[in-house]
KEGU-597824 format. One line per 5 residues: number of its first residue (from 1); their letters; for each residue x, y, z of C-alpha. Coordinates in steps of 0.05 Angstrom, whole numbers, always signed. Layout:
! residues N
NUM = A = X Y Z | ...
! end
This chain:
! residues 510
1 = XXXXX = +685 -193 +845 | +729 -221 +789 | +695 -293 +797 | +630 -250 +791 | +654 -218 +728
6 = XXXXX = +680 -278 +697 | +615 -313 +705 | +572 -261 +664 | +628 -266 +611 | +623 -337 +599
11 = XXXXX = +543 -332 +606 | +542 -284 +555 | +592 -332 +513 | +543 -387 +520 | +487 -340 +496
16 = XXXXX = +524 -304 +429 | +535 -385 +417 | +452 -389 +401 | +443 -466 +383 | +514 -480 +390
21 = XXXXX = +575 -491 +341 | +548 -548 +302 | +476 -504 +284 | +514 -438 +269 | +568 -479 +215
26 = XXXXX = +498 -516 +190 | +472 -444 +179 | +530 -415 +145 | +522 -490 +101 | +462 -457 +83
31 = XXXXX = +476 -404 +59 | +460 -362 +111 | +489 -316 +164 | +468 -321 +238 | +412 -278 +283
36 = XXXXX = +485 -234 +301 | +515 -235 +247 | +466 -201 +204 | +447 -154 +256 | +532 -134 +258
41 = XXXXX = +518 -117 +181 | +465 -79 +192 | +478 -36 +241 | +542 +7 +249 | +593 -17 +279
46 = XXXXX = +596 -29 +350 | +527 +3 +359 | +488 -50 +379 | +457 -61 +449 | +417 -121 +467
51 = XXXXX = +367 -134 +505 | +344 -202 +539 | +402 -234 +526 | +393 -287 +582 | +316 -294 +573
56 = XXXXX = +287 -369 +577 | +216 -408 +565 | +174 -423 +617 | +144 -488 +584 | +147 -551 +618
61 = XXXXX = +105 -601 +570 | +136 -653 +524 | +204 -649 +558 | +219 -568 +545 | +238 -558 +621
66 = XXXXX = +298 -598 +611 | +315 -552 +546 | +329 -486 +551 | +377 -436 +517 | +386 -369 +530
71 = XXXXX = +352 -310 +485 | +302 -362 +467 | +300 -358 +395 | +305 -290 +375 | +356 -225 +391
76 = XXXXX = +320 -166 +401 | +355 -87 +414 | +376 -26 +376 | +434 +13 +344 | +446 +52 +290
81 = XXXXX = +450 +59 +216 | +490 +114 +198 | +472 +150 +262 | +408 +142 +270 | +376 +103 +318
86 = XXXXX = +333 +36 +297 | +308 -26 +334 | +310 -93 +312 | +297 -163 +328 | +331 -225 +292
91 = XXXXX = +302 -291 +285 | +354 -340 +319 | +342 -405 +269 | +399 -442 +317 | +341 -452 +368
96 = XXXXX = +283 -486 +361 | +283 -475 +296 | +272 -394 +301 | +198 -412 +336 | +157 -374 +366
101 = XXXXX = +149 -378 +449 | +111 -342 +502 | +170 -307 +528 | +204 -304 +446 | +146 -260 +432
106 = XXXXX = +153 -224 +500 | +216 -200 +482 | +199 -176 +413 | +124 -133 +450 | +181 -99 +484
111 = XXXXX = +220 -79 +430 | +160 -63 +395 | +139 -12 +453 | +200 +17 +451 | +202 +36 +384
116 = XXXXX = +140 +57 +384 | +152 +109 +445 | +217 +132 +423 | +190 +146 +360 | +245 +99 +319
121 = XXXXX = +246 +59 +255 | +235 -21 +280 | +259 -73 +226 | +258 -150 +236 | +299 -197 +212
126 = XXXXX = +253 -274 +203 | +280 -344 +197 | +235 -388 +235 | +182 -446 +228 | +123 -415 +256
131 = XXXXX = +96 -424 +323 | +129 -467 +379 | +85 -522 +376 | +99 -543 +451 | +69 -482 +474
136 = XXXXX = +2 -481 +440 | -50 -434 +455 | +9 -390 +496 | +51 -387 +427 | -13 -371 +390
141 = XXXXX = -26 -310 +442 | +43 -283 +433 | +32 -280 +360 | -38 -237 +376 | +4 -191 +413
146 = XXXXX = +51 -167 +366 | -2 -161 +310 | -36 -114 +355 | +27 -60 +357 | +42 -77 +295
151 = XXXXX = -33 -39 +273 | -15 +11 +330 | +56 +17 +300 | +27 +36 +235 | +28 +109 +210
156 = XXXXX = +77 +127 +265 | +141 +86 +257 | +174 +62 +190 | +163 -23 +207 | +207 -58 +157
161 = XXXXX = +208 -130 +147 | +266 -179 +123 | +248 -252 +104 | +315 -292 +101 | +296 -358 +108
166 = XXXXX = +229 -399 +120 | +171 -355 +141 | +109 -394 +162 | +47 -398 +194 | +34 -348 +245
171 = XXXXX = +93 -316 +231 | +80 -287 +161 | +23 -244 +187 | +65 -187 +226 | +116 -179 +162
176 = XXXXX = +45 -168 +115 | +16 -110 +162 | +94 -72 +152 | +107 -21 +113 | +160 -69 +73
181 = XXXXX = +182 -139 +61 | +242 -159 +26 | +270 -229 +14 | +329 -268 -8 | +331 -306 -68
186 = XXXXX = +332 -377 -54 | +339 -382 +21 | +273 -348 +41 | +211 -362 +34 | +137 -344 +59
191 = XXXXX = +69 -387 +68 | +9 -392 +111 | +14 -478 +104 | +71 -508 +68 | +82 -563 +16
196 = XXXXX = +59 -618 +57 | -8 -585 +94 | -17 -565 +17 | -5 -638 -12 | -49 -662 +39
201 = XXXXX = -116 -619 +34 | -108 -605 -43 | -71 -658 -72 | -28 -608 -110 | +44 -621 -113
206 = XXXXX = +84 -563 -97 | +159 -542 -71 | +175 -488 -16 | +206 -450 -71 | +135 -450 -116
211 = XXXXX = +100 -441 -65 | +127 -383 -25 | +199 -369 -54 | +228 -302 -68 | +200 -304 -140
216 = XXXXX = +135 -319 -131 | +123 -261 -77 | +159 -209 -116 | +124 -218 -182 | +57 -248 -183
221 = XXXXX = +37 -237 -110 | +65 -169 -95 | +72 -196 -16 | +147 -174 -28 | +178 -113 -42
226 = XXXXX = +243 -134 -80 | +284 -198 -73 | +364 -192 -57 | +421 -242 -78 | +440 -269 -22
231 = XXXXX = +433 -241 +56 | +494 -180 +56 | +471 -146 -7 | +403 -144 +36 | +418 -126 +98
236 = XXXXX = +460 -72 +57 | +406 -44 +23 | +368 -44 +79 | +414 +8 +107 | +408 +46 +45
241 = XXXXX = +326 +42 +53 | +333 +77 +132 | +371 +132 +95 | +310 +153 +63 | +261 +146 +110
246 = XXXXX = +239 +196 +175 | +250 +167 +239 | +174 +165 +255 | +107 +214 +231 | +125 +272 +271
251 = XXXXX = +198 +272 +259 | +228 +315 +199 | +255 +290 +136 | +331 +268 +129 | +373 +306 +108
256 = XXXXX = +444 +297 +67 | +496 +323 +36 | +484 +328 -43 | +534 +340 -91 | +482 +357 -143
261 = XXXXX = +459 +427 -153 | +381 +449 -158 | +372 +488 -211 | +418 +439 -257 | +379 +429 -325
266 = XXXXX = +385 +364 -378 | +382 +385 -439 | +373 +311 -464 | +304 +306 -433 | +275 +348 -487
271 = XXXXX = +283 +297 -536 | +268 +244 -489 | +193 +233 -519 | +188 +198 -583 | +162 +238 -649
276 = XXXXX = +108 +170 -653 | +64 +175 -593 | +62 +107 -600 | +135 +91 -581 | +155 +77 -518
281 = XXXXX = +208 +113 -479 | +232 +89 -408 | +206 +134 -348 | +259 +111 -310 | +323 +155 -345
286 = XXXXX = +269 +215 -323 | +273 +196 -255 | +344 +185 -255 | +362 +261 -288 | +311 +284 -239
291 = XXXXX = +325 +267 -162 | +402 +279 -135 | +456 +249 -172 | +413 +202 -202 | +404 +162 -136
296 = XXXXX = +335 +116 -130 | +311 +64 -96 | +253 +24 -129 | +206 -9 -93 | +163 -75 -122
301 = XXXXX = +208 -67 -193 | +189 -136 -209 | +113 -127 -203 | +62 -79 -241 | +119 -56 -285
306 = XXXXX = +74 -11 -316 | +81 +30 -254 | +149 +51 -218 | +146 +67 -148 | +204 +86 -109
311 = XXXXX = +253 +146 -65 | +299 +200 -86 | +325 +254 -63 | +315 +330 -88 | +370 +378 -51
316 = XXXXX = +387 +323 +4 | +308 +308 +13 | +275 +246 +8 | +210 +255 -36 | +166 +197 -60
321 = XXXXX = +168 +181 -136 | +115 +148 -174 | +110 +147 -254 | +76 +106 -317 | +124 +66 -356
326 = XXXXX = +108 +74 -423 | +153 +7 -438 | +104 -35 -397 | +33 -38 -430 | +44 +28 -442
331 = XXXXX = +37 +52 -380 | -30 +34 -369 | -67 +35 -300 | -92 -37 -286 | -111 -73 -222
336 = XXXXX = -42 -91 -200 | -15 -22 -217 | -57 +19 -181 | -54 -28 -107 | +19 -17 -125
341 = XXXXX = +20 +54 -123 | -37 +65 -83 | -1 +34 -25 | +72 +72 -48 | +29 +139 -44
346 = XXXXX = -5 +122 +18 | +58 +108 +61 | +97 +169 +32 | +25 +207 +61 | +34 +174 +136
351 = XXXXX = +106 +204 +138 | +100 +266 +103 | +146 +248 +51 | +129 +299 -12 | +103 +257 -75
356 = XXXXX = +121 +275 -152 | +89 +242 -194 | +106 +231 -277 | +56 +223 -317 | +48 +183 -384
361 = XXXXX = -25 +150 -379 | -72 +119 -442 | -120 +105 -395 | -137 +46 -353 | -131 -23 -378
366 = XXXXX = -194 -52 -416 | -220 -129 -412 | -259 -175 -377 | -207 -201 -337 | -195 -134 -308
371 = XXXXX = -275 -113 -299 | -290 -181 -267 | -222 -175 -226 | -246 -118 -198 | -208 -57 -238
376 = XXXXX = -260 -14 -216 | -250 -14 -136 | -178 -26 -148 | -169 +39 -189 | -214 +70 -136
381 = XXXXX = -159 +54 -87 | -109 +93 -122 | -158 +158 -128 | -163 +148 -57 | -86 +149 -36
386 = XXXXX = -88 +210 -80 | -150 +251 -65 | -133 +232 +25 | -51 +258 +13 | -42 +323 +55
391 = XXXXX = +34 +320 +28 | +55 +356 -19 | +40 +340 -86 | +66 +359 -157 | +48 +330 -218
396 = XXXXX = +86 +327 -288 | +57 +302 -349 | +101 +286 -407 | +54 +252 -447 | -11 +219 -448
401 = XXXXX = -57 +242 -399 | -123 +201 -415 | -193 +191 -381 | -208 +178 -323 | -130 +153 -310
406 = XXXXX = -118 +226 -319 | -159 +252 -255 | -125 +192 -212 | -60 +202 -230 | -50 +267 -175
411 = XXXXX = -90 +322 -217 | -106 +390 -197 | -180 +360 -183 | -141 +318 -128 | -114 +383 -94
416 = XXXXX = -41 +374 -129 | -4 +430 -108 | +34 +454 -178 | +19 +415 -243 | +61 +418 -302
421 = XXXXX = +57 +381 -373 | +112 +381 -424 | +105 +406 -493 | +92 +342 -508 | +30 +328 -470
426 = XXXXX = -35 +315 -497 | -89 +316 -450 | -154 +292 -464 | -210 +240 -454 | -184 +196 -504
431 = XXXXX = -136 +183 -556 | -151 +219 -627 | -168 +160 -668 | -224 +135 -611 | -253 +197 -599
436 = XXXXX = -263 +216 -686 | -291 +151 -693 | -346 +164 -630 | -358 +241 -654 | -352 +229 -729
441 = XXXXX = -384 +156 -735 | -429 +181 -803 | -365 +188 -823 | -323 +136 -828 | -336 +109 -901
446 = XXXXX = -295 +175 -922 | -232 +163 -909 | -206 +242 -922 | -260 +273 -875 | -236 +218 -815
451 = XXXXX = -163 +249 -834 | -183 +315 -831 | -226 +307 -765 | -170 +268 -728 | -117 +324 -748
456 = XXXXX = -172 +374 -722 | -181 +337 -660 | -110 +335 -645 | -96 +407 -655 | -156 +424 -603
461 = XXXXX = -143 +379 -550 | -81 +337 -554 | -34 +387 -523 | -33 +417 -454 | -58 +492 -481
466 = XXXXX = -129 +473 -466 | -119 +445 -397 | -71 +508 -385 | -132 +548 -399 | -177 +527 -349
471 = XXXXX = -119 +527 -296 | -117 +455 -289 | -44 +461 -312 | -6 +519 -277 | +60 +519 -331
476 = XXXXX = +73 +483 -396 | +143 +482 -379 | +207 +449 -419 | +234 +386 -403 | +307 +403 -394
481 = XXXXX = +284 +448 -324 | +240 +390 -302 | +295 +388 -243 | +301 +453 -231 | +221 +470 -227
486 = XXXXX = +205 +410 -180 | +276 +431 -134 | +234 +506 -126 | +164 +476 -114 | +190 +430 -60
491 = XXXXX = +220 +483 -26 | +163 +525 -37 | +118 +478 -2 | +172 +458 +59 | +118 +496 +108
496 = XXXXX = +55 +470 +72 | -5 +454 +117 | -64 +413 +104 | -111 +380 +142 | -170 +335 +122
501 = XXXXX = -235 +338 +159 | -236 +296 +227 | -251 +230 +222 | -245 +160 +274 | -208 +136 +210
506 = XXXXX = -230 +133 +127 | -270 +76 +94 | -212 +66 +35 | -249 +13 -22 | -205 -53 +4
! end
């Protein structure tokens, strides 16, 4: 029995060893920690339990039978981040390069069915090159099966993504249909064809970094959610993330301990909006005096500034946060902004996470670019996310409340539960000075009767009085109990029910 013993101890030696000593000091060289390693800082402590440790390829073409190593390329099990149960699977760069097998992609289907029917968060940790190429067709199948729970996945389990190193090929199409993807600057990267297929076919001359680096996906491509220093800071905030999300669609929201009281009030916020209401002010020190202690995570900070998307907490809750930032083109709705949120709102909706939304809107963005870019289905998507969300749903506007930008951004057209404006809100089709110079065009030679007819415009319809009349705004309330209102609505509508009419699934403008 003890020889027996001894001989599953050194197996399992020889499989924690991945590629062996030499791979795992070249990916520390790097930069990098290992396929264990990272999956040790994720989880907590001693909670992790593999599965398929000793799992080989089957391939016998172009010499593979005569090179085999155990777990095949990727570590695949679950644990726990701060109690709660996850699964996970870690790309093992140490073998074959992190590529995908037949039996690699076998192990991760099974993780992915167990998440999926023990209702559980799944996150995956990539650093590969793609498909094994020795495999063909057999590696391309795998691929086709985990796309296919990935789509089944969606809606019911939180899927979270982490790129920390290359990402190519077949391999960048399960992270795109999660619910995240976050990088690491400088070690990670994402493409479909690298620098060389790229080179080849277009003659353009490009790096792995320009291409597909952290930078490029965060800010102009919006593929990734945020980018992280190096690969602790993001497998830390990755535990932070779980912490805010329900374990699957049908599970209830998490719940912790806050030190911050509900009905606290912040006096500052009443002076937060400038006397010009053409002077910026940044949305994100309302957030911050809003949800618990001051505690948010952003998500895609680095693109569509103009919009902030992100988590908090209100009495322990998670709720979903989305506001204009008047310090980014003024907060305006363009193209970007509104796939931005629309998305943001959209997953918050699949897992019943409550949405408040802060409003400071001029309108959406004019130009050509934007019309021939498509502004018009891409706001649409946005109204959409809004209009579909059974969640609950309250709305504050602070400021600017414009247009059409005024119905999308959660009105009480778009069945928002409570709606408050500030004071300081003016709510309208249009700024003053446009809508004089439409009504009053005879006019605008005299430059006393334009005066006159914008201060008479303003004092009609740029505050939230007229709104408040027709019920579209249910309390002009003062900023300093912003907190303490939304803290009573969300309790308020803890038990509210909603359903939308049946349907095989919606036709959302893609």
């Amino acid at each position: 029995m003890k020889t027996i013993l001894e001989r599953l101890d050194e197996r399992e030696a020889i499989a924690r060893l991945g590629g062996g000593v030499e791979r795992l000091q070249a990916q520390h060289n790097r930069g990098k920690l290992t396929a264990r390693e990272r999956i040790e800082l994720l989880l907590d402590q001693d909670s992790f339990e593999e599965f398929d440790m000793f799992v080989q390829h089957r391939a016998i073409d172009f010499g593979m039978d005569s090179v085999k190593i155990p777990g095949d390329g990727v570590v695949t099990g679950w644990g726990t981040v701060n109690g709660r149960t996850v699964f996970v699977f870690a790309k093992d760069f140490t073998v074959f390069g992190g590529s995908l097998s037949e039996t690699h992609a076998q192990k991760i289907l099974k993780l992915q069915d167990m998440a999926l029917r023990n209702r559980a968060p799944i996150i995956g940790l990539f650093d590969a090159g793609g498909a094994r190429i020795q495999e063909g067709v057999a590696a391309l199948g795998g691929y086709g099966e985990v796309f296919q729970r990935n789509v089944l996945a969606s809606g019911v389990i939180p899927q979270i993504s982490l790129i920390m190193g290359p990402c190519a090929g077949g391999d960048v199409y399960s992270p795109a249909m999660t619910d995240f993807i976050f990088m690491v600057k400088d070690t990670s990267y994402m493409f479909v064809t690298g620098p060389d297929v790229v080179k080849t076919v277009t003659n353009e001359n490009v790096t792995a970094e320009q291409l597909g680096g952290a930078s490029v996906h965060t800010t102009q491509s919006s593929i990734a959610d945020h980018a992280y220093e190096n690969d602790v800071e993001a497998l830390l905030q990755m535990r932070r993330l779980i912490d805010f999300l329900p374990a699957s669609n049908v599970a209830p929201l998490p719940e912790w301990p806050s030190f911050d009281t509900a009905d606290r009030v912040d006096f500052s916020l009443d002076t937060l909006i400038p006397d010009n209401p053409n002077k910026p002010y940044d949305v994100k020190e309302l957030i911050a005096k809003t949800v618990d202690e001051g505690d948010f995570f952003e998500i895609q900070q680095a693109h569509a500034r103009n919009i902030v998307v992100g988590f908090g907490r209100m009495e322990g809750r998670t709720v979903g946060i989305v506001a204009n930032q008047p310090l980014v083109l003024a907060g305006v709705l363009d193209s970007d902004a509104s796939r931005k949120a629309g998305r943001f709102v959209r997953f918050c909706d699949c897992f019943n996470i409550p949405i408040v939304t802060f409003v400071d809107v001029p309108g959406f963005l004019p130009g050509v670019a934007q019309e021939h870019g498509g502004l018009i289905k891409h706001g649409a998507k946005l109204l959409f996310a809004y209009a579909e969300a059974t969640v609950p749903k309250i709305t504050i506007i602070t400021r600017k409340a414009f247009g059409g930008a005024y119905d999308v951004m959660a009105s009480k057209h778009l069945r928002g539960d409570v709606n408050y404006a500030w004071p300081t809100a003016q709510i309208a089709v249009m700024g003053a000075k446009g809508a004089v110079e439409i009504i009053f065009r005879k006019d605008l030679a005299d430059p006393e009767k334009i005066a006159k007819h914008t201060k008479d415009y303003e004092e009609r319809f740029l505050s939230p009085f007229v709104a408040a009349e027709r019920g579209y705004i249910d309390e002009v309330i003062q900023p300093h109990t912003t907190r303490k209102r939304v803290a009573r609505v969300l309790a308020l509508l803890r038990s509210k029910n909603l359903e939308n009419p049946w349907k095989k699934h919606d036709n959302i403008p893609l």
